[in-house]
ZAMARGU-4260 file (C-alpha; in steps of 0.2 Angstrom, whole numbers, plus 5000, padded with zeros to 4 digits):
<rodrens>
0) 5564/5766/5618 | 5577/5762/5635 | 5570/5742/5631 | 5575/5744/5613 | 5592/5752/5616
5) 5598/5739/5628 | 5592/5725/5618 | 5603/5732/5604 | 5619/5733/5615 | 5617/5716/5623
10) 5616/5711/5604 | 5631/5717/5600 | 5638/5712/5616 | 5635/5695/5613 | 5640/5694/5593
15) 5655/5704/5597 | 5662/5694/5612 | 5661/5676/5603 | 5678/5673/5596 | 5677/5655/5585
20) 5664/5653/5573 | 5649/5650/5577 | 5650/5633/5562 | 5666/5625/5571 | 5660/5608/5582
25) 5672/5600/5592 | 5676/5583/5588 | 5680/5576/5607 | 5665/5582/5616 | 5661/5585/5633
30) 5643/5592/5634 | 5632/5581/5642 | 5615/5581/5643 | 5598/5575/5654 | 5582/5580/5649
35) 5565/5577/5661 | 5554/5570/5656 | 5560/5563/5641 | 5544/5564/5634 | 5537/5573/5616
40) 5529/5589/5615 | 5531/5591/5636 | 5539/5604/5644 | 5556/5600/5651 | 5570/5601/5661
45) 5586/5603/5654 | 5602/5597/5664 | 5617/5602/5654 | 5636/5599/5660 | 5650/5605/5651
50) 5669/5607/5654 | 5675/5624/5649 | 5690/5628/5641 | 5695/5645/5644 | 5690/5657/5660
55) 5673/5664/5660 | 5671/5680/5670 | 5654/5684/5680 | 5645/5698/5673 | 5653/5699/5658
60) 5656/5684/5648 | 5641/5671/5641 | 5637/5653/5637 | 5627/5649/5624 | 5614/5636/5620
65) 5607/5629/5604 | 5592/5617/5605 | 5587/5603/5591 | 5576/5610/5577 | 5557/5605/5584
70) 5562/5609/5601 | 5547/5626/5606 | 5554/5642/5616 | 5543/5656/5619 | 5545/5667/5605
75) 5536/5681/5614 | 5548/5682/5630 | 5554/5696/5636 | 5576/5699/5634 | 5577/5695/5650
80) 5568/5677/5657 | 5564/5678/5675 | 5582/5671/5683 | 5573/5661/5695 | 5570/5648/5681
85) 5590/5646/5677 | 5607/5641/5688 | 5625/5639/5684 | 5635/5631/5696 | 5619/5631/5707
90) 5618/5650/5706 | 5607/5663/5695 | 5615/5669/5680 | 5616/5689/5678 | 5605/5689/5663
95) 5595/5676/5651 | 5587/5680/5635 | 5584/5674/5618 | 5599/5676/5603 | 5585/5682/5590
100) 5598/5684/5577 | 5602/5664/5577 | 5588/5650/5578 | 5581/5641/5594 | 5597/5649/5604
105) 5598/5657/5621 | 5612/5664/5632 | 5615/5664/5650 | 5627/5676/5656 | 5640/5670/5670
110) 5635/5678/5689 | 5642/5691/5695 | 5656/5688/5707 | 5665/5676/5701 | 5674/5665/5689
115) 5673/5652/5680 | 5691/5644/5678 | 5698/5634/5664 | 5696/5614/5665 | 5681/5620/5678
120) 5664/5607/5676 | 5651/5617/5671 | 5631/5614/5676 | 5618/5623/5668 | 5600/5619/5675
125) 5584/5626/5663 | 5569/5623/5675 | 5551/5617/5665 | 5544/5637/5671 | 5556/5641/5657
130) 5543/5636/5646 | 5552/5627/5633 | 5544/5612/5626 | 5553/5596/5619 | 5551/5593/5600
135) 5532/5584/5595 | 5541/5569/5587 | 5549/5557/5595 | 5567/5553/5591 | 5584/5557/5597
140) 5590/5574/5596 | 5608/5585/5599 | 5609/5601/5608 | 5624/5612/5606 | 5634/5622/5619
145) 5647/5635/5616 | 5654/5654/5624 | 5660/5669/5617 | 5677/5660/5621 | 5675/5644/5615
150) 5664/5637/5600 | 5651/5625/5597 | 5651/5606/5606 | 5637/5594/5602 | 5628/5587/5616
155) 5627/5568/5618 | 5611/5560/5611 | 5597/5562/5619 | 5581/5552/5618 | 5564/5559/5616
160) 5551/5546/5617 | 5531/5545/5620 | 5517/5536/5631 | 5509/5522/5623 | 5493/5514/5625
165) 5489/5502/5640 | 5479/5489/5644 | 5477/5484/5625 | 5466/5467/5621 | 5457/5459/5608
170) 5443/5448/5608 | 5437/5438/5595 | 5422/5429/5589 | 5421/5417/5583 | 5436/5411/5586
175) 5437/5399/5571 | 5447/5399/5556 | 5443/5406/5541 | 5424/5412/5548 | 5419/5429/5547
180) 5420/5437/5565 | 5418/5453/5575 | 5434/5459/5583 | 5434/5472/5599 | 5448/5480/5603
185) 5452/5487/5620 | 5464/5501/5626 | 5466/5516/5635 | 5476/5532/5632 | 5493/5536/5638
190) 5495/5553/5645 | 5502/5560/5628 | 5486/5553/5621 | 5473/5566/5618 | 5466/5562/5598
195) 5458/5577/5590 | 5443/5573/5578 | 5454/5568/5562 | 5468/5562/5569 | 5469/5541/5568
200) 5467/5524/5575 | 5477/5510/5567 | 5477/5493/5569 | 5488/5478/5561 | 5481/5463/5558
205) 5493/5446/5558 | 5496/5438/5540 | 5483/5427/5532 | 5468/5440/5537 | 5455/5444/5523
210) 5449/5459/5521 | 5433/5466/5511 | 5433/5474/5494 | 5423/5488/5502 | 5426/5496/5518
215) 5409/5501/5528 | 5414/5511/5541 | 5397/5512/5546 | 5400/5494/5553 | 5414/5498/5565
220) 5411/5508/5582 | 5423/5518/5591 | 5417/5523/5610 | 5399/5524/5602 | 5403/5533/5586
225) 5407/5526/5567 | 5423/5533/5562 | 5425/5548/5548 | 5434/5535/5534 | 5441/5519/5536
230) 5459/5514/5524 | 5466/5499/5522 | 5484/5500/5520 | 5492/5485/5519 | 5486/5474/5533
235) 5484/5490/5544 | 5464/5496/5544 | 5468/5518/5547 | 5452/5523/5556 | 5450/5542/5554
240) 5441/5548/5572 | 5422/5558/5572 | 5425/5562/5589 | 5439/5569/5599 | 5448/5554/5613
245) 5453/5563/5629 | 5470/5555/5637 | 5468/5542/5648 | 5454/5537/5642 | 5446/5519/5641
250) 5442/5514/5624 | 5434/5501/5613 | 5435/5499/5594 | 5422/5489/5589 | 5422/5480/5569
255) 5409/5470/5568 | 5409/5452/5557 | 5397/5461/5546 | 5412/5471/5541 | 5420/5457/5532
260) 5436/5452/5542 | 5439/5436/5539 | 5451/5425/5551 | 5467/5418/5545 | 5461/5400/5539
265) 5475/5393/5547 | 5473/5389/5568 | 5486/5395/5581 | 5491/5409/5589 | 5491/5428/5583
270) 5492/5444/5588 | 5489/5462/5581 | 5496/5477/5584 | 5487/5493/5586 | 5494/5513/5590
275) 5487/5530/5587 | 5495/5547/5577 | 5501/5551/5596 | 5505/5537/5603 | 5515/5530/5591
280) 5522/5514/5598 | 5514/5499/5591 | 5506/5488/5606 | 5502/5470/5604 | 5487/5461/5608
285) 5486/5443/5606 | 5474/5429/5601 | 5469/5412/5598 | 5461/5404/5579 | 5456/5387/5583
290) 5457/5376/5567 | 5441/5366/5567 | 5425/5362/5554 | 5410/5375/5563 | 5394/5384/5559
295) 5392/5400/5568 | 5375/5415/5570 | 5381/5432/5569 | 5367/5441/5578 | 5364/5460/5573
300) 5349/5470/5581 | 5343/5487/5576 | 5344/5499/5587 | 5365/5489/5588 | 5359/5491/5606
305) 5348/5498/5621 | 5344/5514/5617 | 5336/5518/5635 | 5344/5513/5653 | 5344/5502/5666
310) 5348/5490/5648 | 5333/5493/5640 | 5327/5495/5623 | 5317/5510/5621 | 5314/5504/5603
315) 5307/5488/5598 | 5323/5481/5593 | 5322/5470/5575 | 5335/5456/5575 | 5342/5448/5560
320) 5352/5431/5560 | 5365/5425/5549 | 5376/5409/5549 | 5389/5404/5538 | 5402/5388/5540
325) 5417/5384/5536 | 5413/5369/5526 | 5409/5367/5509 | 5396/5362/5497 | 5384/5359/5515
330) 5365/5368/5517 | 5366/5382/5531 | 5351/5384/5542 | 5343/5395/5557 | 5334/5391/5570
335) 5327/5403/5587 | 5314/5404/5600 | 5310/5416/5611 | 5308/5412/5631 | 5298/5394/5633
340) 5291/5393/5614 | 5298/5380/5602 | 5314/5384/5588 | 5308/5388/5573 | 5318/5392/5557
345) 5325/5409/5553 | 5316/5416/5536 | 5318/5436/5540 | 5320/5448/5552 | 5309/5450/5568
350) 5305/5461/5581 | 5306/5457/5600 | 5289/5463/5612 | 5289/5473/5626 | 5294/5462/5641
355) 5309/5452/5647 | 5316/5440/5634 | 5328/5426/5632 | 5331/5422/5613 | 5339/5406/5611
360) 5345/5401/5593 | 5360/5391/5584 | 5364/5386/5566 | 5369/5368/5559 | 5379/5364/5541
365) 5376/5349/5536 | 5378/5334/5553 | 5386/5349/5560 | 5376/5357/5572 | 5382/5374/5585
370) 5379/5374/5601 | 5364/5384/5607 | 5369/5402/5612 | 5355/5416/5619 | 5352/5434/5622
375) 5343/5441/5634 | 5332/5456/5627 | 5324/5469/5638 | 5313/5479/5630 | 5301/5493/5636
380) 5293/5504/5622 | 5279/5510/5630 | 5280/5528/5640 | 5270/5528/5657 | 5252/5537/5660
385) 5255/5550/5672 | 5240/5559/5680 | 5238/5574/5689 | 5225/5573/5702 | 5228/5591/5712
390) 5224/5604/5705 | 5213/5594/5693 | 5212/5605/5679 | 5224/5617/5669 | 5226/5631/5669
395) 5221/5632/5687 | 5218/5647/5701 | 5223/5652/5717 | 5223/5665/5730 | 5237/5654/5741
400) 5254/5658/5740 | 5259/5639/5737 | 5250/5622/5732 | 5252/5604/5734 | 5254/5595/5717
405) 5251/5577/5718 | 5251/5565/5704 | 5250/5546/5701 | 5260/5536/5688 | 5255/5518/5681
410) 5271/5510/5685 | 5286/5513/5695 | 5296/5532/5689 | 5306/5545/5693 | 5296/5561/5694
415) 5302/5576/5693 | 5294/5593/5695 | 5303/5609/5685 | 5317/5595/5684 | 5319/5590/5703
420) 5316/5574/5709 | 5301/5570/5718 | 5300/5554/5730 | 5288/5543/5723 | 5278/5529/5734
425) 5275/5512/5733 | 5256/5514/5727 | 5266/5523/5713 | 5257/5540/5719 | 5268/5557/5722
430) 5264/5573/5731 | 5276/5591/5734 | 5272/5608/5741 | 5277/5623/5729 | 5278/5639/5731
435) 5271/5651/5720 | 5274/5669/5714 | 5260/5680/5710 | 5251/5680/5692 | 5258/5664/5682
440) 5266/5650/5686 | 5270/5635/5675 | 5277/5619/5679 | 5283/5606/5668 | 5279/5585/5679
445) 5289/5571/5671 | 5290/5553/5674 | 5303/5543/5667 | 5301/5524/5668 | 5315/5511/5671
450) 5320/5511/5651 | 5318/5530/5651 | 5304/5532/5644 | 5296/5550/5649 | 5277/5557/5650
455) 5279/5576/5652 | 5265/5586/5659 | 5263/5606/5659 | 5255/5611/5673 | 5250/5632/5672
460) 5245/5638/5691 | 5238/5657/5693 | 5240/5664/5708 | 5228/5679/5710 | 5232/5690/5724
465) 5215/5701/5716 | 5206/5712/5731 | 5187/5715/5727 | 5183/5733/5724 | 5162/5740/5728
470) 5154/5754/5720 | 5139/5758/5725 | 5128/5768/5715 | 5111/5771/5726 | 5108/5778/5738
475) 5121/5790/5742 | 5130/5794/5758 | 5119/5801/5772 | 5104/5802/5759 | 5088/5802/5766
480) 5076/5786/5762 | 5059/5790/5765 | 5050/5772/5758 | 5049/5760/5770 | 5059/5747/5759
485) 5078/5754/5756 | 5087/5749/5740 | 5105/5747/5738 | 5111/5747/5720 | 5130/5747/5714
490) 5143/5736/5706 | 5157/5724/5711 | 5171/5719/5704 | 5178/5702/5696 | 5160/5700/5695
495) 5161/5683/5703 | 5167/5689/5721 | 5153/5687/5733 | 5142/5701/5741 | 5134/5702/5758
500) 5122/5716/5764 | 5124/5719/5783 | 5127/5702/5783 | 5117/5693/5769 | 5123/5687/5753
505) 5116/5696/5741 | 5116/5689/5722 | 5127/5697/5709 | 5124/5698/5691 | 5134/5693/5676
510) 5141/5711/5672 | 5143/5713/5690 | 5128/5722/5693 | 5117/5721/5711 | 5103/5727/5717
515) 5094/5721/5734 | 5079/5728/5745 | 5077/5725/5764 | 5067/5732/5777 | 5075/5738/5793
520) 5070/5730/5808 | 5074/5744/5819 | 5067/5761/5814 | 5082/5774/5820 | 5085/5786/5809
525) 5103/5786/5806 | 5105/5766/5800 | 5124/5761/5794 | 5124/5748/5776 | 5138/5737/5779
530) 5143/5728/5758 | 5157/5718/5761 | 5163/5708/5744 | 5175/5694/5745 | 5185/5685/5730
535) 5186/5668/5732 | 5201/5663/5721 | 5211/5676/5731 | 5203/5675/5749 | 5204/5694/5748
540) 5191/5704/5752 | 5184/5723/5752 | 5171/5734/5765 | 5160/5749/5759 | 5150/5755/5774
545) 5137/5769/5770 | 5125/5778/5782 | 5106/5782/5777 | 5095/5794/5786 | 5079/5784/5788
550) 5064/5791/5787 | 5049/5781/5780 | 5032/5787/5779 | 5018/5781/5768 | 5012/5785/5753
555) 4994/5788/5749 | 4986/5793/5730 | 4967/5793/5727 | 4959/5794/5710 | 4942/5793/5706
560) 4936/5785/5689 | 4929/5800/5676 | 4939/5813/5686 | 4955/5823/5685 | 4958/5828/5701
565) 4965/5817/5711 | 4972/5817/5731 | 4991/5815/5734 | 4995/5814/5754 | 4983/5830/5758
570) 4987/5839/5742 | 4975/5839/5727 | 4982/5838/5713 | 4976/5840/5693 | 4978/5829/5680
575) 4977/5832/5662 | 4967/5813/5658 | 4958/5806/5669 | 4958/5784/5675 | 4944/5775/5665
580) 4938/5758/5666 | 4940/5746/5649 | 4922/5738/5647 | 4930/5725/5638 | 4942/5719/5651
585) 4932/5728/5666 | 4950/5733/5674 | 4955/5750/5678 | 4967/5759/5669 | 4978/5774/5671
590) 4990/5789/5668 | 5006/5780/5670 | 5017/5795/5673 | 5005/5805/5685 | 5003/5788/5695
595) 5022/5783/5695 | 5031/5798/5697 | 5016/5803/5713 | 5022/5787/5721 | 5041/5792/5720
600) 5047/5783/5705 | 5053/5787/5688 | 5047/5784/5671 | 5055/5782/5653 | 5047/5781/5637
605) 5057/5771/5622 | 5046/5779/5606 | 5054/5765/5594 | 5050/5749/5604 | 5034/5756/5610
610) 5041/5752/5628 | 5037/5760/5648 | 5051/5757/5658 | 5046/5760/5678 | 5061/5760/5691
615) 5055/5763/5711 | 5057/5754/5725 | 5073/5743/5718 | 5061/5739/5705 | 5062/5740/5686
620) 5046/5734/5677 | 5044/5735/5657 | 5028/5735/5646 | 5025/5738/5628 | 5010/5745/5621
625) 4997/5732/5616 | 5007/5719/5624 | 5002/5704/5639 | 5019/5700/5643 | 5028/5712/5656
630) 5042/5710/5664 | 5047/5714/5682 | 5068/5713/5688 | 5068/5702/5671 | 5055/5690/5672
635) 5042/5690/5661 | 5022/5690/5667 | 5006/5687/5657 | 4992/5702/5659 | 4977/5703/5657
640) 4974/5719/5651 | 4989/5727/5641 | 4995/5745/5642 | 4987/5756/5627 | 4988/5773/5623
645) 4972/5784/5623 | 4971/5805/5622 | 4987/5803/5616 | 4992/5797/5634 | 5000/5780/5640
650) 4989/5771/5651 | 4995/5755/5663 | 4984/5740/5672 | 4981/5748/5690 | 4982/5736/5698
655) 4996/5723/5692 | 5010/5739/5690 | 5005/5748/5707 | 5005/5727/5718 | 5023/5722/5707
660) 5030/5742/5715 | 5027/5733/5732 | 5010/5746/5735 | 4991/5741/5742 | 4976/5745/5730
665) 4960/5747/5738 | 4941/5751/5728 | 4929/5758/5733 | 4914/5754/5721 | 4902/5767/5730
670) 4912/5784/5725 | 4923/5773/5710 | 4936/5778/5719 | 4955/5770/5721 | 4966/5771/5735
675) 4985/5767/5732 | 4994/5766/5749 | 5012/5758/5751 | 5029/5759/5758
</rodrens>
């Protein structure tokens, strides 16, 4: 509210203080003015010098300054502009501000302190920090100067000019009269000239020039790109920019003879004129017709040129040839060769092979015949074979925390791995250490060849940090083993970690799954199991120790053929069938369970297969009633004598079951007996 107050009185200050109308101009004026740089759109300094006509006191009165329309002053400055940016007689003025009531004015009151006497040279400085700009089109333009005690003088005229472009020529080819040709322009911006996209290029050609009926902009280039629309207006060709043209830029305009321009059909010496919507100041560039009888080849290739690096043509470039003369009523012809071959006529486009190439080729009308020109083509269309040769395969796993990759290519590249260069050798093979992170890494190999063509290769590296875990499932911790062959049983896990028992690798199953059987050497009664498993992909590995009480002490059964009863250690013990002999087979059969489970093992019975399953000693053996095949740990052996059921009792082959549980069988023919004695 204080802002808006003061505001309001300075205002009224100012409006009320002026004393001639504010239309009066004097005829006789003394206001002169320098403004640097003199330049469009540029923020300036302002020199003004005046002589006043009446006494101006500090503090109190004010001069007044209105710019040219087009000149730009802040229009979001605060009343009072920082005093810093403004002097009067070489001192800060008491206050500076915009006049918001009357356009593109401001004031300046006279410093405190002192007076500004009658007849007295005035100098008013407005440093560029001011932030006013000059006006955006060139010209020359008034300011006006006046004080609440003295009305409006015009300024002298001041200039406001531009840059213009530099280092503008023109080439021309052919340079024969009355020939179609390709003109190329060259230029560089000014420092005013920055072109937006839309803004224009124009160029003047001299008097005499042909121009097409159509206008294909598609055959002119500017810096690379075909221009938006192409005008003809008068002799000037308007070319409307795609892309934008930074200042001080080096630029070539490119209008090709396919375009249609056709030289003056007069020889001498020419010159055309080209500017831009910025730089407005038309520049010549000058040039040389020569007025002679000529056949000339336009050459055009598609891609218009290399499309890879180092000058190569990533693309199999086609190449069309035309002539035309300027004679009349004569038969035009073309002839080329590439490298060492012999000319041939032209008939229809071509393509160049991969390679180094020189195409030579010329036209002749009529006895007139053009000097042999050539082009050297280089042309590379093939990408190169990159191969990994560590890791060899992908996705590939580790349990190292980095890994060298190596590679070779089949010519001469720049490799890169996850974009950074890789040096490469002269056998063309490249190698780099890389680091990895834990779980999965990827990694992206290229090879770019001289013309830029690329072979890109993923590469997916697992680094496992995985640690190996044991269970074991038998026998427990501390348990006592009373056969003289202990069993160790469990799992491990990745199943394809390796196991050693107390030293020796033990085999794992598919799922994991191990079982091993060992006798101990010594016989103490408290023996540590040492199952260490180790991952390979990782390195990592895991220790279970457990500790057994040992205790082993044979086993000792005796039946008798026709009995029940039967011995087991000392004890007797009673059957509920009794062994028997099949005549047919002459083997001895009998009571699976009784037997098995007497000798310390376990039996299961699986009712809808027909099958005994017998576990002891580390052991598993499987047979099916009426069947020869059993199977022992999973491999299958022929008997002789199935297992068959009689008294509504499973009976077994003695001797095959009781010799695969790792037990002796002795007969004694005398008293029919059988002895089973084992570990």
């Amino acid at each position: 509210m204080k802002r808006r107050i003061i505001s309001i009185l300075i205002a009224i200050f100012i409006t009320a203080t002026v004393i001639l109308p504010v239309g009066f101009v004097k005829a006789d004026s003394s206001v002169k003015v320098t403004v640097k740089p003199p330049l469009r759109a540029s923020l300036a300094e302002y020199d003004i010098s005046f002589v006043t006509e009446a006494d101006l006191i500090g503090g109190k009165d004010n001069i007044l300054i209105t710019f040219p329309e087009g000149t730009h002053l802040p229009c979001s400055c605060p009343h009072n502009w920082h005093l810093n940016f403004f002097s009067i007689n070489g001192y800060k003025p008491s206050r500076a501000g915009r006049v918001l009531d009357i356009p593109n004015t401001i004031y300046l009151t006279v410093p405190g302190g002192i007076i500004l006497k009658k007849g007295e040279q005035i100098s008013v400085v407005i440093k560029p920090q001011a932030n006013i700009w000059n006006p955006s089109k060139p010209g020359k333009y008034q300011l006006a100067v006046w004080t609440n005690r003295q009305g409006k003088e015009k300024s002298n005229f001041y200039e406001i000019g531009s840059t213009h472009l530099k280092d503008v020529s023109v080439s021309v080819d052919p340079k024969t009269a009355g020939l179609a040709a390709d003109y190329k322009v060259n230029f560089t911006t000014g420092d005013l000239g920055n072109l937006n996209n839309g803004q224009k290029i124009y160029v003047e050609f001299p008097e005499g020039t042909k121009f097409p009926s159509s206008l294909n902009e598609d055959e002119v280039i500017i810096n690379g790109f075909s221009p938006k629309k192409v005008e003809l207006l008068g002799r000037t060709l308007a070319f409307t920019l795609r892309r934008s043209i930074n200042k001080d830029r080096k630029c070539m305009l490119e209008i090709k003879s396919a375009f249609g321009i056709v030289n003056p059909t007069k020889g001498g010496d020419y010159g055309l004129y080209i500017w831009t919507d910025n730089e407005p100041d038309k520049v010549e560039a000058k040039f040389t017709i020569k007025q002679q009888f000529t056949v000339f080849t336009h050459i055009d290739t598609v891609p218009e040129s290399p499309d890879g690096t180092s000058g190569y043509f990533k693309t199999a470039p086609t190449v069309t040839l035309g002539a035309e003369t300027n004679l009349k009523g004569v038969t035009v012809k073309t002839f080329y060769k590439l490298d060492d071959g012999k000319f041939v006529q032209y008939v229809a486009p071509f393509k160049v092979p991969d390679g180094v190439h020189t195409l030579y080729f010329y036209s002749t009308a009529g006895d007139l015949k053009e000097e042999v020109r050539s082009v050297v083509f280089k042309v590379d269309t093939k990408a190169p074979i990159l191969t990994i040769t560590n890791p060899d395969k992908s996705p590939f796993a580790t349990g190292k925390s980095s890994i060298r990759i190596s590679g070779k290519t089949s010519e001469p590249c720049s490799v890169y791995i996850n974009g950074r260069p890789v040096l490469e050798k002269k056998d063309f093979s490249f190698g780099k250490e890389v680091k990895l992170i834990p779980g999965k890494n990827t990694f992206l190999i290229s090879a770019v060849d001289i013309a830029g063509n690329a072979t890109k290769v993923t590469l997916i590296i697992n680094y496992d940090t995985t640690v190996p875990r044991i269970t074991v499932s038998y026998p427990g911790d501390w348990a006592e083993v009373t056969t003289k062959t202990i069993t160790v049983k469990g799992s491990v896990s990745p199943a394809s970690s390796l196991l050693y028992i107390n030293g020796k690798e033990v085999s794992v199953e598919p799922d994991g799954t191990f079982s091993y059987s060992f006798v101990p050497k010594e016989h103490t009664k408290i023996l540590p199991i040492i199952l260490k498993a180790v991952y390979p992909l990782s390195g990592k590995s895991a220790e279970e120790t457990l500790t057994v009480i040992y205790k082993p002490h044979t086993k000792k059964v005796c039946l008798t053929i026709g009995k029940k009863s039967a011995l087991v250690g000392k004890s007797k013990k009673q059957m509920d069938v009794a062994p028997f002999i099949d005549p047919k087979t002459n083997r001895t059969l009998v009571p699976v369970r009784f037997v098995v489970e007497f000798l310390g093992g376990t039996v299961q019975w699986d009712a809808a297969t027909r099958t005994v399953t017998i576990e002891l000693n580390g052991k598993t053996l499987k047979l099916t009633i009426n069947s020869k095949i059993a199977y022992v740990n999973g491999v299958a052996y022929t008997l002789d004598q199935p297992p068959i059921i009689k008294h509504n009792r499973t009976f077994i082959p003695l001797r095959f079951v009781v010799e695969a549980l790792g037990f002796n069988v002795q007969w004694n023919g005398k008293t029919h007996s059988i002895t089973i004695q084992g570990p």
